[in-house]
OpenMM code with the backbone's topology and positions (N, CA, C; nanometers):
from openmm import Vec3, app, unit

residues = "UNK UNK UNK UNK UNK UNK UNK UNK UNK UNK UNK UNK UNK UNK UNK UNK UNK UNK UNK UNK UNK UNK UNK UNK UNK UNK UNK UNK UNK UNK UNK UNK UNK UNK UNK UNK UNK UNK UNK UNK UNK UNK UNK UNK UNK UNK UNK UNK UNK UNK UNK UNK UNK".split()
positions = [
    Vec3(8.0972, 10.9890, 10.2041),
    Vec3(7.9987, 11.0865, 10.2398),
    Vec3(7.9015, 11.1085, 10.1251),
    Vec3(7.9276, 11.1047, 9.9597),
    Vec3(7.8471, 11.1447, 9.9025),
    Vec3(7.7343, 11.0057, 9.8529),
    Vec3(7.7722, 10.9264, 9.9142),
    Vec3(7.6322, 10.8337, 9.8855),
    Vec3(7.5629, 10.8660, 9.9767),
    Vec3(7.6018, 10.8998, 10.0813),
    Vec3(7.4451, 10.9284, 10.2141),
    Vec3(7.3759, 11.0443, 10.1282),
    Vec3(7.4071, 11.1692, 10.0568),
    Vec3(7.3134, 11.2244, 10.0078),
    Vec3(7.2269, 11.2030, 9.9051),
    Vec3(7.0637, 11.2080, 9.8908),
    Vec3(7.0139, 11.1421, 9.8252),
    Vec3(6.9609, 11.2802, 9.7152),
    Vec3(6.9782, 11.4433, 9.7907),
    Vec3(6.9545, 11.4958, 9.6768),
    Vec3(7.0423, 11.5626, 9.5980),
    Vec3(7.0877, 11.5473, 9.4503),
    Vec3(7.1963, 11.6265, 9.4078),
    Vec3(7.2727, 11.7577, 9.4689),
    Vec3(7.1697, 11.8151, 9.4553),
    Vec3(7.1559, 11.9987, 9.4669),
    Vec3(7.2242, 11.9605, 9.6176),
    Vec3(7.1944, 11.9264, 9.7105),
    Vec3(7.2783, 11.9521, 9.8231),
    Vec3(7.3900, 11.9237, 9.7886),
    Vec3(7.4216, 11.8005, 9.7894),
    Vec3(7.5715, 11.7674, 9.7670),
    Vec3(7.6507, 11.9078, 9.6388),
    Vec3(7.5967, 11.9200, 9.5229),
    Vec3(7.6370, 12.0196, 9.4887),
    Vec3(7.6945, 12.1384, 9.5620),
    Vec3(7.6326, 12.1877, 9.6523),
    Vec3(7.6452, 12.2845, 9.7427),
    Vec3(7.7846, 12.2815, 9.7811),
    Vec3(7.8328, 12.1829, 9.8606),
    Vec3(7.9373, 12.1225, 9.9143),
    Vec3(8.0616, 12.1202, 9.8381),
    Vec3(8.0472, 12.0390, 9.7117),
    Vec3(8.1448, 12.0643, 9.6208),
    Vec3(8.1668, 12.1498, 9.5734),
    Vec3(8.1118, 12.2511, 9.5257),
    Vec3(8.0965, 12.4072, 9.4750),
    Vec3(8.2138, 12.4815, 9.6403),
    Vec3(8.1522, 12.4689, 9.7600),
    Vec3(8.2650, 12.5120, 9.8604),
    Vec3(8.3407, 12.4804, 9.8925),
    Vec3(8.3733, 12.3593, 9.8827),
    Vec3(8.4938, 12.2997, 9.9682),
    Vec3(8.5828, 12.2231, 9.8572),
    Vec3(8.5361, 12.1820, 9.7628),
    Vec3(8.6350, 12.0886, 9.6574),
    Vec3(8.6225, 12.2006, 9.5309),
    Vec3(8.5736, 12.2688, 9.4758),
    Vec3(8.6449, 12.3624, 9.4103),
    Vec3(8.6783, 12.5179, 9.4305),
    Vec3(8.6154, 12.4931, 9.5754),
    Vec3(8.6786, 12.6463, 9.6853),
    Vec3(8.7848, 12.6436, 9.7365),
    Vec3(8.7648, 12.6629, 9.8775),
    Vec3(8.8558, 12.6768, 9.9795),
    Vec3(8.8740, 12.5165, 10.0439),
    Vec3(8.9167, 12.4157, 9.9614),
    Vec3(8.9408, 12.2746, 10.0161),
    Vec3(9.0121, 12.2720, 10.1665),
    Vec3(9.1166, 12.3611, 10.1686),
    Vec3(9.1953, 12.3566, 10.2795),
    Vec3(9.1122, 12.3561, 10.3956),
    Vec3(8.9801, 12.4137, 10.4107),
    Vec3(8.8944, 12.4570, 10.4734),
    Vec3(8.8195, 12.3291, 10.5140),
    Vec3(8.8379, 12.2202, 10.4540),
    Vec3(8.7277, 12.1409, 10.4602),
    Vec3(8.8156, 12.0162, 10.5916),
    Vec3(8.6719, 12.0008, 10.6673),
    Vec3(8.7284, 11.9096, 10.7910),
    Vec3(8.8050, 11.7611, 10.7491),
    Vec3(8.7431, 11.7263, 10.6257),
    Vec3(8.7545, 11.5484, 10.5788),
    Vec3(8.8957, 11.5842, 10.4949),
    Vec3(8.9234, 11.6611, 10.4431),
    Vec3(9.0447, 11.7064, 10.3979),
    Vec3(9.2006, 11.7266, 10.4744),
    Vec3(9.1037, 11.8082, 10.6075),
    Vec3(9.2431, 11.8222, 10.7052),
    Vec3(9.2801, 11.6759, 10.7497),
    Vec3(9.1915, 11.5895, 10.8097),
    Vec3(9.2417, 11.4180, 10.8266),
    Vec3(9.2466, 11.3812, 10.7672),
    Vec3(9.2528, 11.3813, 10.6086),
    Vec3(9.3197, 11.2895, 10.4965),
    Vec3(9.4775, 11.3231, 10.5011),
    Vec3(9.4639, 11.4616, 10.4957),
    Vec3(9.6526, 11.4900, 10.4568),
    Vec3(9.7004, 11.4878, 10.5949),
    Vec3(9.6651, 11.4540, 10.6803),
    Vec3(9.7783, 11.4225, 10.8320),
    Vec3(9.7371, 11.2802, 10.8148),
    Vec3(9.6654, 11.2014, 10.6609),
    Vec3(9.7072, 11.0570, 10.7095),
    Vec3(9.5907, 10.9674, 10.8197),
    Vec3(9.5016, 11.0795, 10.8806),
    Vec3(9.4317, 10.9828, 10.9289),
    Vec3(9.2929, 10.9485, 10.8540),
    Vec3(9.2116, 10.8358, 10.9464),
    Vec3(9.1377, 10.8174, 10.8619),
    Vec3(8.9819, 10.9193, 10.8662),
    Vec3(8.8951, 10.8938, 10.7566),
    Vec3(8.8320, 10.9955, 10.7736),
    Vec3(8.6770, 10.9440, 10.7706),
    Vec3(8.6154, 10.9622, 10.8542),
    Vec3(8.4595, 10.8827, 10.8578),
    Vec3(8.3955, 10.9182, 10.7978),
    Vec3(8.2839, 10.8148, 10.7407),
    Vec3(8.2082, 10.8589, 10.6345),
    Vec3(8.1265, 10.9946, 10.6868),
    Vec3(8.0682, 10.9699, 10.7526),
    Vec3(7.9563, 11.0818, 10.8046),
    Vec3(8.0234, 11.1987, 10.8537),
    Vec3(8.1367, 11.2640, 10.8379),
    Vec3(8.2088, 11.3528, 10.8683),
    Vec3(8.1898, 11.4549, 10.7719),
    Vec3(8.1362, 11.5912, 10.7871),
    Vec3(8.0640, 11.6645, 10.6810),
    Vec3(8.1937, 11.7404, 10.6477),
    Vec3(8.2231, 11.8224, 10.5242),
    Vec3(8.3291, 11.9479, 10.4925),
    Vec3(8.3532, 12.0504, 10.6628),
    Vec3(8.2120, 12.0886, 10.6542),
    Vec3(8.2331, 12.1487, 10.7442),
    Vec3(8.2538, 12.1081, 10.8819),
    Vec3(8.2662, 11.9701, 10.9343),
    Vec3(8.2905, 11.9547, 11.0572),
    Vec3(8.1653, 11.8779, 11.1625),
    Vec3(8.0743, 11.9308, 11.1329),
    Vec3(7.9732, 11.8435, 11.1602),
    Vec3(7.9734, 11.6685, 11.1101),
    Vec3(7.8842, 11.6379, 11.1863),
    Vec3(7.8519, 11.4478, 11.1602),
    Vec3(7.7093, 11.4611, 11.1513),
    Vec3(7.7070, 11.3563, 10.9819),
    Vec3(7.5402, 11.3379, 10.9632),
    Vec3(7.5093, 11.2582, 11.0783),
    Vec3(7.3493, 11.2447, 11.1154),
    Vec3(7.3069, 11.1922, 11.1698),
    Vec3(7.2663, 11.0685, 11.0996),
    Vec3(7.2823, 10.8969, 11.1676),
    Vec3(7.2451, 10.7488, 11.0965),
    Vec3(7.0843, 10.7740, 11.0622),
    Vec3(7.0725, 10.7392, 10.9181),
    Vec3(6.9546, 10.7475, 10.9253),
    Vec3(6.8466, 10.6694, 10.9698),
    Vec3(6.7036, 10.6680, 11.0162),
    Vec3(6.6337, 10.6102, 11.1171),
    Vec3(6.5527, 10.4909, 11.0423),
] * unit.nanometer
topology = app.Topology()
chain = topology.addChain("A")
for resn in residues:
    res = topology.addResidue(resn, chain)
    for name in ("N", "CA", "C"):
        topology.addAtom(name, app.Element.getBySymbol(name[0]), res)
């Protein structure tokens, strides 16, 4: 997921909530630890980036 973002400051955002917050919280987190796999474009929060055009 963090190569699709091209500007720091967003991705910052993300890590600031979910990887040194409330991780448990984060969607790509819950399908890593049950083992499955986890798609790139699968955001913390649950959403999917859109392919870019």
């Amino acid at each position: 997921m963090y190569s699709l973002f091209k500007h720091a400051g967003t991705l910052s955002v993300f890590k600031i909530r979910y990887c040194n917050g409330a991780f448990e919280t984060c969607a790509r987190y819950e399908l890593a630890s049950k083992g499955r796999t986890v798609p790139l474009r699968l955001m913390p929060n649950g959403h999917t980036l859109k392919a870019p055009e």
